[in-house]
PAZAPA-4460 file (N, C-alpha, C; in steps of 0.05 Angstrom, whole numbers, plus 32768, in hexadecimal, padded with zeros to 4 digits):
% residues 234
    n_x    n_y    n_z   ca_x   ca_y   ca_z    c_x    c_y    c_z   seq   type   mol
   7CE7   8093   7F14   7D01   808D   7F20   7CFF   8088   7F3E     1      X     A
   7CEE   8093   7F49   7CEC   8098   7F66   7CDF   8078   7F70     2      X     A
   7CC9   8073   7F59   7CBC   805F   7F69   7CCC   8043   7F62     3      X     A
   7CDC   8049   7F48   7CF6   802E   7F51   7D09   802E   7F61     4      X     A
   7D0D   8046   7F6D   7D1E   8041   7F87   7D10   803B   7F9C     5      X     A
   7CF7   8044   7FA5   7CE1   8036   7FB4   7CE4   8018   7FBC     6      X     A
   7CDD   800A   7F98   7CE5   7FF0   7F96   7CFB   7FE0   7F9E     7      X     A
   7D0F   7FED   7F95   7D26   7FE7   7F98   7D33   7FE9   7FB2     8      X     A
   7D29   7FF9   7FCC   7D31   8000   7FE3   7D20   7FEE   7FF7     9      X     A
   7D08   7FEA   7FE8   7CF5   7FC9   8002   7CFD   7FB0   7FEB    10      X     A
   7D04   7FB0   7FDA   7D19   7F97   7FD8   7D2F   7F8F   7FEC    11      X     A
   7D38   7FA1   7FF3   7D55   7F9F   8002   7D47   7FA3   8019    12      X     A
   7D2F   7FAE   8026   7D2E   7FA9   8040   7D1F   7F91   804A    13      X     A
   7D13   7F7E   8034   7D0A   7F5B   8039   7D21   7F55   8031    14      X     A
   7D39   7F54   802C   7D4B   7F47   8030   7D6A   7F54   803A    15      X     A
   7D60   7F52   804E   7D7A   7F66   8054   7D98   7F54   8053    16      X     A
   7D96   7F44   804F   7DB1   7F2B   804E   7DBC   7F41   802E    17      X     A
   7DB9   7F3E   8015   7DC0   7F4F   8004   7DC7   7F66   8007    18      X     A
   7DC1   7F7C   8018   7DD3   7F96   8020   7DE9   7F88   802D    19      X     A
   7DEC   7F76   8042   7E05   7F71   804F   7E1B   7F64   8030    20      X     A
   7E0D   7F56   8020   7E1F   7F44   8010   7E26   7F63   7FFC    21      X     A
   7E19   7F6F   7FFA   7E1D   7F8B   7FE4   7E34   7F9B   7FF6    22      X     A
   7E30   7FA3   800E   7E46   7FAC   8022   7E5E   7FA8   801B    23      X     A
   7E64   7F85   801E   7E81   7F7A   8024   7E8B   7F7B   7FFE    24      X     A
   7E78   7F7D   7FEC   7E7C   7F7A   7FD4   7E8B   7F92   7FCE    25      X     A
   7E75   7FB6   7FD5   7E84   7FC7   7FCC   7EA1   7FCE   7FDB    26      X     A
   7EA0   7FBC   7FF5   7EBD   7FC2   8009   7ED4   7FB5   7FF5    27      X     A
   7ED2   7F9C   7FEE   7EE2   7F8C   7FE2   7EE7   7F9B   7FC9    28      X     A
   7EDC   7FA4   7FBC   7EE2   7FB5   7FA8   7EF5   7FD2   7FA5    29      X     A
   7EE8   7FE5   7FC3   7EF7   7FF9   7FC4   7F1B   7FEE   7FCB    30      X     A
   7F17   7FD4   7FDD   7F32   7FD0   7FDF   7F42   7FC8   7FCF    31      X     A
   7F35   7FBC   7FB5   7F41   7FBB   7F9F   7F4C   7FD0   7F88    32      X     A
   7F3E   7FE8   7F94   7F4A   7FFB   7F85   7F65   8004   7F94    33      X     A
   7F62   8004   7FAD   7F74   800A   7FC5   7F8D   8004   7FC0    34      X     A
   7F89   7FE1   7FC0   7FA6   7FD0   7FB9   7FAC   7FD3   7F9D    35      X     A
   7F99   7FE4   7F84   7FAA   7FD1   7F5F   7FC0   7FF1   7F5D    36      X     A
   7FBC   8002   7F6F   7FCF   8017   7F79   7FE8   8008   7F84    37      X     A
   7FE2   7FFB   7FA1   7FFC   7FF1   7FA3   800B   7FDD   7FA0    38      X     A
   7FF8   7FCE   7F84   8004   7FBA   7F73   801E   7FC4   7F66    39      X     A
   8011   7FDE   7F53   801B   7FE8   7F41   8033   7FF4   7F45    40      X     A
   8038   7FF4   7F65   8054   7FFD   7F70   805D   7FE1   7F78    41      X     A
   8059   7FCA   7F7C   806C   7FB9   7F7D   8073   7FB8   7FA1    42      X     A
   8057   7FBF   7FB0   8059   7FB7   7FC1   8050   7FA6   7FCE    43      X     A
   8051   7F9C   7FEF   804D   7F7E   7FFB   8032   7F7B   7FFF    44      X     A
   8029   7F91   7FFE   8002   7F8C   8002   7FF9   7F93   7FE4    45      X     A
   7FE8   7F83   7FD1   7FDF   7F8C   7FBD   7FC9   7F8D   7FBF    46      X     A
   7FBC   7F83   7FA2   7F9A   7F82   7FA4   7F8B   7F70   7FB3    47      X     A
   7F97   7F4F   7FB3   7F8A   7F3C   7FBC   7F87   7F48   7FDE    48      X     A
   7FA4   7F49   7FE8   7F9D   7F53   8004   7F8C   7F6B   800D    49      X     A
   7F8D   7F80   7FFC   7F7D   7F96   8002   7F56   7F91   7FFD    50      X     A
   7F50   7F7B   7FF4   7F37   7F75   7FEF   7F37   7F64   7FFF    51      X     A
   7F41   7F57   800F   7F3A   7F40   8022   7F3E   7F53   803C    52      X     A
   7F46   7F5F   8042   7F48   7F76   805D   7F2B   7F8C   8054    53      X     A
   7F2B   7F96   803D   7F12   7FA6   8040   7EF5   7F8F   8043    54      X     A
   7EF4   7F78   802B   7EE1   7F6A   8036   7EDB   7F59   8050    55      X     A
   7EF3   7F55   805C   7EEF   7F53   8074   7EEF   7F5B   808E    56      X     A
   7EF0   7F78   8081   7EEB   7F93   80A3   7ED0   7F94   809D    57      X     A
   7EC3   7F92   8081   7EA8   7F99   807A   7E9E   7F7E   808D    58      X     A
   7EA0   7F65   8082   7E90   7F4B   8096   7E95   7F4E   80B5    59      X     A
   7EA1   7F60   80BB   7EA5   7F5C   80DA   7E98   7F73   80DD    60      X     A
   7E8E   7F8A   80D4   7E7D   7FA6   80E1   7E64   7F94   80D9    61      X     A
   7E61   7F83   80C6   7E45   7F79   80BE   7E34   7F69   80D8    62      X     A
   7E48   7F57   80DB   7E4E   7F48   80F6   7E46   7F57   8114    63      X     A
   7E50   7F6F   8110   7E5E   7F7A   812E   7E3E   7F86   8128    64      X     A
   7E38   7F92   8117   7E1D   7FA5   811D   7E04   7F92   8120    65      X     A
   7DFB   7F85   810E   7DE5   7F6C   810B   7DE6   7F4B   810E    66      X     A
   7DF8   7F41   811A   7DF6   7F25   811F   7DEE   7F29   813B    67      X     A
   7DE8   7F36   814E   7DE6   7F30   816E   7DCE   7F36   816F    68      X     A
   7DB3   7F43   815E   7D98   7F58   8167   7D8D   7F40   8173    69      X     A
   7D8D   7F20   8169   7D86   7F0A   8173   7D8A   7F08   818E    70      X     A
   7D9A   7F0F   819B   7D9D   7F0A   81B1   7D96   7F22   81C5    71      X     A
   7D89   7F39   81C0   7D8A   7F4D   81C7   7D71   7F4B   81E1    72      X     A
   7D66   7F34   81DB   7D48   7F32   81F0   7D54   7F23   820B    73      X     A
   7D63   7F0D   81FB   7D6F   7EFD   8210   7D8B   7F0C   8221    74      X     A
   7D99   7F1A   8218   7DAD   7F25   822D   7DB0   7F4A   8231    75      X     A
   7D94   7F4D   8223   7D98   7F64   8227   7DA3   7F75   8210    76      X     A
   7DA5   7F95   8209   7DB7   7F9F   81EF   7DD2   7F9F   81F3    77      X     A
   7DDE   7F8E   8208   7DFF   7F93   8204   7DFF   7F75   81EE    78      X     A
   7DF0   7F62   81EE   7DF8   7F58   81D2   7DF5   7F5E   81B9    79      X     A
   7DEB   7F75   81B3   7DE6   7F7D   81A0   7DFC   7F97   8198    80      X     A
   7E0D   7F9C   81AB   7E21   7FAA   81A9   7E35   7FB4   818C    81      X     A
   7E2E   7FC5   8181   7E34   7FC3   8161   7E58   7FCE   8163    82      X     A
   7E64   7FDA   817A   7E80   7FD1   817D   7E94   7FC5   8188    83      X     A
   7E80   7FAC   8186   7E9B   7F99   8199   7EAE   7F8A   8185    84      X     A
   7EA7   7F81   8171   7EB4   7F7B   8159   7EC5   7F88   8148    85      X     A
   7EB4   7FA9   814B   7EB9   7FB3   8137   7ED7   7FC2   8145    86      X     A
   7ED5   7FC8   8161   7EEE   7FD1   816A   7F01   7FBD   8175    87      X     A
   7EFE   7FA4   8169   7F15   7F8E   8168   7F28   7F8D   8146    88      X     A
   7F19   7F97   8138   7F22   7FA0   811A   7F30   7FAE   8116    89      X     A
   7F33   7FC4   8128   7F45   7FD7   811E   7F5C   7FD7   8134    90      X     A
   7F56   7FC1   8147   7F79   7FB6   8152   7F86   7FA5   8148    91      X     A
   7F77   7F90   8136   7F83   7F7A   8138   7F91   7F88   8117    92      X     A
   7F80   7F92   8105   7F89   7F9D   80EB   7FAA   7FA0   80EB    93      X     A
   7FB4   7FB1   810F   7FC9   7FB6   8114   7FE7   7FA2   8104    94      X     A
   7FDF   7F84   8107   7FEE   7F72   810A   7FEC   7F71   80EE    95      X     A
   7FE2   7F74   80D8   7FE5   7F6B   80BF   7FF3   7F85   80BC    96      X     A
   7FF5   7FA2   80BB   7FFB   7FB6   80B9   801D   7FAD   80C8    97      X     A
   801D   7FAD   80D9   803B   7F9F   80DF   804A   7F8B   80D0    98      X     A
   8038   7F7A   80C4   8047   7F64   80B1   8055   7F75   8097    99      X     A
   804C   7F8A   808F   8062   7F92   8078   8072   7FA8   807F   100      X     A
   8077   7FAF   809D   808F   7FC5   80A1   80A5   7FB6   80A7   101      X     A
   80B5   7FBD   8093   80D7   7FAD   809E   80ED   7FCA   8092   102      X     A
   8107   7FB9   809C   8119   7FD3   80A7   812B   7FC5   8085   103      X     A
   8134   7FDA   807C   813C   7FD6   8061   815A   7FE9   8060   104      X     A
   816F   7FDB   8069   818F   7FF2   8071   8185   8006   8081   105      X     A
   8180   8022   8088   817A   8038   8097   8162   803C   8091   106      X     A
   8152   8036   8082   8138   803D   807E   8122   802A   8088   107      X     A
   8106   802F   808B   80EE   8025   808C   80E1   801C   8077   108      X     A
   80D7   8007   8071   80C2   8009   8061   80B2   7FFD   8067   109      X     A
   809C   8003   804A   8085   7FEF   8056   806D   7FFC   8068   110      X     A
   8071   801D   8071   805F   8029   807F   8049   803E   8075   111      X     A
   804A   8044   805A   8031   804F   804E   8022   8030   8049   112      X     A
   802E   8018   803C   801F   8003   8036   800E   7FFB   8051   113      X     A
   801F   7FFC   806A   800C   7FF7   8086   7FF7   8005   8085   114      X     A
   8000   8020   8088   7FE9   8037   808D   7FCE   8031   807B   115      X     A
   7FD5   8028   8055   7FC2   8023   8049   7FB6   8011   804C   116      X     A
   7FBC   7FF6   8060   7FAB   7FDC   8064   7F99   7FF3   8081   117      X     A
   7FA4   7FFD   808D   7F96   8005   80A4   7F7A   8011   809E   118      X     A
   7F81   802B   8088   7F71   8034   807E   7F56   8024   806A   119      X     A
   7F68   800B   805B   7F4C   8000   8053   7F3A   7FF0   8061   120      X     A
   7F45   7FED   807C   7F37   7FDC   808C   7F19   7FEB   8093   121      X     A
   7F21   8006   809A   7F0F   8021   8097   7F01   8015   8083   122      X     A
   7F04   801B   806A   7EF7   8022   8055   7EE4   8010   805E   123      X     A
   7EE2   7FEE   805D   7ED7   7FDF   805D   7EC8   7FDA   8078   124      X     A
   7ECB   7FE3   8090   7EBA   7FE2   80A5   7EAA   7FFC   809F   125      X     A
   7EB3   800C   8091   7E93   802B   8082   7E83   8017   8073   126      X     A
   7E93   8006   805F   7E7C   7FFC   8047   7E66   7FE8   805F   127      X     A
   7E72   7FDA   8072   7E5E   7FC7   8080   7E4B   7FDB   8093   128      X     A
   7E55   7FE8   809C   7E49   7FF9   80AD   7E2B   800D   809F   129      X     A
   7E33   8009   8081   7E22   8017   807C   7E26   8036   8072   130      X     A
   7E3E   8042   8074   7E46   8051   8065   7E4F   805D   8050   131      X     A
   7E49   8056   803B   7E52   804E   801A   7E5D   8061   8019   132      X     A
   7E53   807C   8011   7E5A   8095   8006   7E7A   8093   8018   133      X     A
   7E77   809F   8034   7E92   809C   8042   7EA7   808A   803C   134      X     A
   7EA0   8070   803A   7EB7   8061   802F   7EC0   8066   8018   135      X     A
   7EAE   8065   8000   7EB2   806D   7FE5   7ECC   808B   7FE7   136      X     A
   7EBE   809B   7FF4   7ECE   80B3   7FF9   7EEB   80AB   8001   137      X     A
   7EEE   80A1   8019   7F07   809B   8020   7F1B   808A   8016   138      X     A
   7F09   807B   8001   7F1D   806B   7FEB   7F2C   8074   7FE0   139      X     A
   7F16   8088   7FD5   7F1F   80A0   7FC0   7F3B   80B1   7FCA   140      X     A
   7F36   80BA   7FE2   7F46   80C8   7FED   7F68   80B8   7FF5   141      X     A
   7F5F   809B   7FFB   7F7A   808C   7FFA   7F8E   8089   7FE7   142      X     A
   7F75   8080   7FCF   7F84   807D   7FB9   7F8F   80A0   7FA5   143      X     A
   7F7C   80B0   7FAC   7F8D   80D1   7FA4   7FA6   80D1   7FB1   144      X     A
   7FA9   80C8   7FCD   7FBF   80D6   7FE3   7FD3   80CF   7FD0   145      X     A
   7FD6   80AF   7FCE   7FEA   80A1   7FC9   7FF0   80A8   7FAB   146      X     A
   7FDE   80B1   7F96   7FEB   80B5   7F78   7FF5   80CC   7F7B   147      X     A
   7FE9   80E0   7F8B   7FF9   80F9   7F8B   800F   80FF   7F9D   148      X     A
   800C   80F3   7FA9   802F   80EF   7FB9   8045   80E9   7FAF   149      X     A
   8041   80D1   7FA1   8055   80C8   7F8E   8052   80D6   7F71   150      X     A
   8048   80E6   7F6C   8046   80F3   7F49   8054   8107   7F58   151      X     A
   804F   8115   7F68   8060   8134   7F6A   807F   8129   7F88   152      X     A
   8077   810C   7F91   8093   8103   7F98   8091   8115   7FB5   153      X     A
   807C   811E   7FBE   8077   812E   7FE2   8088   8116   7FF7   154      X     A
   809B   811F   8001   809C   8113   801A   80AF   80F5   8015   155      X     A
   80BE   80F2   802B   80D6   80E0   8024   80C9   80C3   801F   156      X     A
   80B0   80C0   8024   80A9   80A9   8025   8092   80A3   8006   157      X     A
   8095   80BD   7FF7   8090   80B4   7FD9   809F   80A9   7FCB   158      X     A
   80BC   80AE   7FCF   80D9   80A7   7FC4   80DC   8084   7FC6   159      X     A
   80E4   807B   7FB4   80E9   8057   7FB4   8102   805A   7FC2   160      X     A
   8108   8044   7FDB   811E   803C   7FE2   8128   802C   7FD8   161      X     A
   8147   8026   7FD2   8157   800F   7FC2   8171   800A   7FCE   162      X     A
   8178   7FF9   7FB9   8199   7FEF   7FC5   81A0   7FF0   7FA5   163      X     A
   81BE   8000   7FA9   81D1   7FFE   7F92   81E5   7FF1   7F92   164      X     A
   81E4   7FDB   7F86   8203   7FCE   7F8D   820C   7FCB   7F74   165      X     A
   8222   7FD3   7F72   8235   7FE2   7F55   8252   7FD8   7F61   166      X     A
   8263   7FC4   7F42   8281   7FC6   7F43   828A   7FCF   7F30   167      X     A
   829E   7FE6   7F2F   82A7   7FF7   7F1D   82C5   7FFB   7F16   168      X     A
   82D4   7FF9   7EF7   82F6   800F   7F08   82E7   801F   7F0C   169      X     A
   8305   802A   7F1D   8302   8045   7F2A   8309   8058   7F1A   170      X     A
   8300   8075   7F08   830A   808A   7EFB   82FA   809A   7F05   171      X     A
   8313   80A6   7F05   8305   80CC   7F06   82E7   80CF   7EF6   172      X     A
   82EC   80CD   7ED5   82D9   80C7   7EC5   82BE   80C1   7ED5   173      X     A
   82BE   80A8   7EDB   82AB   808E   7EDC   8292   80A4   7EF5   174      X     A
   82A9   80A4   7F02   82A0   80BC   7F1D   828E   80C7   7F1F   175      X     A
   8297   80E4   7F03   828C   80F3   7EFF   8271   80EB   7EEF   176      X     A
   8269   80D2   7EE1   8254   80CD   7ED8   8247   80C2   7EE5   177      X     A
   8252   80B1   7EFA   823E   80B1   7F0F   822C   80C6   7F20   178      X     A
   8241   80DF   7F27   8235   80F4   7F32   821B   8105   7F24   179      X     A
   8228   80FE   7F07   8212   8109   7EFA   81F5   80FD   7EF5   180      X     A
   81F3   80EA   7EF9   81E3   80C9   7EF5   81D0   80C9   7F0B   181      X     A
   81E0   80D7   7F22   81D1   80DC   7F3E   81BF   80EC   7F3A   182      X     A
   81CB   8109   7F34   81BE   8123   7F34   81A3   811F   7F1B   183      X     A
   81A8   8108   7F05   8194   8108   7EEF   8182   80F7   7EFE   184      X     A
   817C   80E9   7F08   816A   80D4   7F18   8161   80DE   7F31   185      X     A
   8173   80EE   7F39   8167   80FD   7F5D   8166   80E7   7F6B   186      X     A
   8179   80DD   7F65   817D   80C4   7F82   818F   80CE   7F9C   187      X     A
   8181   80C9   7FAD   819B   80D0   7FBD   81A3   80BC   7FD1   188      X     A
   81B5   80BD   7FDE   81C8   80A8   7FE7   81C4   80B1   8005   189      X     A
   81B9   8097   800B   81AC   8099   802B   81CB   808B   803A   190      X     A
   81D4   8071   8037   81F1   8070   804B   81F9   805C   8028   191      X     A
   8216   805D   802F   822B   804F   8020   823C   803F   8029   192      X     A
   8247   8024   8018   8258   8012   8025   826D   8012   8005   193      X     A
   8283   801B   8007   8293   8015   7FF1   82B5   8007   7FF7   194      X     A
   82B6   7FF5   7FEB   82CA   7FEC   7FEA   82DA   7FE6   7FD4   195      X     A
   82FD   7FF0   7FDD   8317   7FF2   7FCA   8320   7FDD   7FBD   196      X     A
   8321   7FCC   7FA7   832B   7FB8   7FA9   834E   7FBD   7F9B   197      X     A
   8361   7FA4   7F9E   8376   7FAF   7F95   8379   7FA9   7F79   198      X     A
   8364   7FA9   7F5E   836A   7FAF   7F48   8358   7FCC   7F44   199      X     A
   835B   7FD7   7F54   834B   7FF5   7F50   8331   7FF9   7F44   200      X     A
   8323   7FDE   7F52   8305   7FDC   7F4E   82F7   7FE7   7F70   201      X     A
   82E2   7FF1   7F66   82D1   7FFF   7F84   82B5   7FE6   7F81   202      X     A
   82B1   7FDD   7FA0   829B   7FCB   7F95   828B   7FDE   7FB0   203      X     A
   826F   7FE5   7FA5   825E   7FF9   7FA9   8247   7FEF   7FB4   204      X     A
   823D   7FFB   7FD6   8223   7FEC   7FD9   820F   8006   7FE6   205      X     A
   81FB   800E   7FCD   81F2   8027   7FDB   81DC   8029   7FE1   206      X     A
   81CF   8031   7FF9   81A8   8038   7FFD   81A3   804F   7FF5   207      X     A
   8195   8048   7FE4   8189   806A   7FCE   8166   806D   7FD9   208      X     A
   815C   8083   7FD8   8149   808B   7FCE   8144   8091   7FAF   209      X     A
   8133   8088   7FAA   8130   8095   7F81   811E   80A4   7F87   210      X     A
   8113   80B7   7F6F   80FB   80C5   7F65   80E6   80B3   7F58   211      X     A
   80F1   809E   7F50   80E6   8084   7F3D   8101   8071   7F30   212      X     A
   80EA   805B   7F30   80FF   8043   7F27   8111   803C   7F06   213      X     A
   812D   8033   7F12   8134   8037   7EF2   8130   801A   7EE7   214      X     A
   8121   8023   7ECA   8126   8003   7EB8   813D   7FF6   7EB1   215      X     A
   8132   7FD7   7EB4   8142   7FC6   7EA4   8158   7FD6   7E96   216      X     A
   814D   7FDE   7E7E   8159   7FE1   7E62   816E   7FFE   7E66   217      X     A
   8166   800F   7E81   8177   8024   7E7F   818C   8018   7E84   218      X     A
   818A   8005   7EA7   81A4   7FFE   7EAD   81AD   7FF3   7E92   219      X     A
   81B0   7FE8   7E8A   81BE   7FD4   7E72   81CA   7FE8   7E60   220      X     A
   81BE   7FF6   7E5A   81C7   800D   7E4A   81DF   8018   7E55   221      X     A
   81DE   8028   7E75   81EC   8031   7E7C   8208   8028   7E7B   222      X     A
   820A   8003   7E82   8215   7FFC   7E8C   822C   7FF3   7E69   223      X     A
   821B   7FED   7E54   8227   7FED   7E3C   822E   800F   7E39   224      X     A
   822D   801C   7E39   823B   8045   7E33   8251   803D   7E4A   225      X     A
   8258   802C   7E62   8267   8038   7E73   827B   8018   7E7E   226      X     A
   8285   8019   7E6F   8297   7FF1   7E6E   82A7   7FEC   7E89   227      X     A
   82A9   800C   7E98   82BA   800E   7EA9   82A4   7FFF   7EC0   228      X     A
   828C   7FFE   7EC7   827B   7FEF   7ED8   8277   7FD5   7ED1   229      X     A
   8285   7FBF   7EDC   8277   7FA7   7EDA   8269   7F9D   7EDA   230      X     A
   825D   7F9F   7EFF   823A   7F8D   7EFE   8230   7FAF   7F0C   231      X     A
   8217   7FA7   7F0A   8205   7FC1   7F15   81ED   7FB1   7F1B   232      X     A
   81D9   7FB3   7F34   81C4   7FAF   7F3F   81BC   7FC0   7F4B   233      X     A
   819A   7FC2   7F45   818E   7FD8   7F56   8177   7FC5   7F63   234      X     A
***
C-alpha cells in the first residue's frame, strides 16, 4: 500500500498541473454540496452558483500562490507573493454576498444565503491552497450548521418569512379558526395591514414568520372546510 502511494505521490509531483485541476475539482464539488442545501430551500444562491464561487476562489488561491515563481528572479519574491490575489477574494466575494440581501416588509433576507456564499468562497481558496482536510471539514460544518438550525428551528433566522394575503367574511367563528390555525403552524405575525370593506369582508395583508412551509393541497383544503375565505395566498 505504501509503495502505491509512493507512486502515486511522484506522479503528481511531475505533473503538478493535475493537483491544481484536482484542487478546483474537489472545491467545485464541496460547493455543490453547500448550494443542493440551499436549493432545497428555494433560495437565490443554489448549486450552480455555489460551485462556481467555490471553483473559483480555488483558481484564484491556485493563481495567487503558483502563477508568479516565474517571475521571482526577475523582480524579486514580491512577485511571487501568494496573497495578493488571494486577499482580493475575500473583498470582492463581498459584492456577490450583497446581491441576495433585500428588505422583504420589516424583515431581511437573504443573509444566512450571503454568509453561505462567503463561507464557500473559504472552502474553495482551502481546496486551492492546498488544504483538503480543512475545507472538507468546513463544508461539513456549513452544511451541519444550516440542517440543524432549521430541524430544531434555533434563531429567528431559521423561520421562513412570508406574506399572507387573505379575503374573508368577517365572523366571530372564522376568527377563532384562524387564531387557532396560527397557534397550529407557529406562525407569528411580524406587522399587519387589514382592511374593512362595506359588505363585511376583511381583506388581509400579513408578514409571518413560519416554522415551515404550508402545501399546496393544505391551503386548498382549508380553504374548501372554510367557504367563509375567498382567495388566500401565501
Amino acid at each position: 500500500m505504501a509503495a502505491v502511494l509512493n507512486i502515486i505521490k511522484e506522479f503528481f509531483v511531475q505533473h503538478p498541473m493535475l493537483i491544481y485541476l484536482l484542487r478546483i475539482i474537489l472545491a467545485t464539488f464541496l460547493g455543490a454540496i453547500i448550494g443542493l442545501e440551499r436549493t432545497k430551500r428555494s433560495k437565490e444562491a443554489g448549486i450552480r452558483t455555489h460551485c462556481i464561487i467555490a471553483g473559483a476562489a480555488a483558481l484564484f488561491m491556485v493563481i495567487s500562490k503558483y502563477a508568479f515563481f516565474d517571475m521571482a528572479d526577475a523582480v524579486g519574491s514580491r512577485g511571487a507573493d501568494p496573497a495578493r490575489i488571494a486577499a482580493q477574494v475575500v473583498t470582492g466575494i463581498s459584492f456577490l454576498g450583497a446581491g441576495v440581501i433585500y428588505k422583504n416588509g420589516n424583515t431581511v433576507k437573504g443573509l444566512t444565503t450571503a454568509a453561505g456564499i462567503w463561507a464557500t468562497a473559504a472552502v474553495g481558496m482551502a481546496c486551492g491552497s492546498g488544504l483538503y482536510w480543512v475545507a472538507i471539514f468546513m463544508a461539513v460544518l456549513i452544511l451541519g450548521v444550516q440542517l440543524l438550525m432549521h430541524h430544531f428551528n434555533v434563531g429567528y433566522d431559521a423561520y421562513s418569512n412570508g406574506e399572507i394575503r387573505m379575503t374573508l367574511v368577517d365572523t366571530p367563528e372564522i376568527r377563532a379558526i384562524l387564531k387557532e390555525k396560527q397557534q397550529e403552524l407557529g406562525i407569528t405575525i411580524v406587522s399587519s395591514r387589514i382592511t374593512t370593506c362595506a359588505d363585511n369582508t376583511l381583506n388581509m395583508i400579513l408578514q409571518v414568520r413560519m416554522k415551515q412551509n404550508i402545501p399546496f393541497s393544505e391551503v386548498l383544503k382549508f380553504m374548501d372546510e372554510h367557504p367563509e375565505i375567498k382567495s388566500l395566498s401565501i
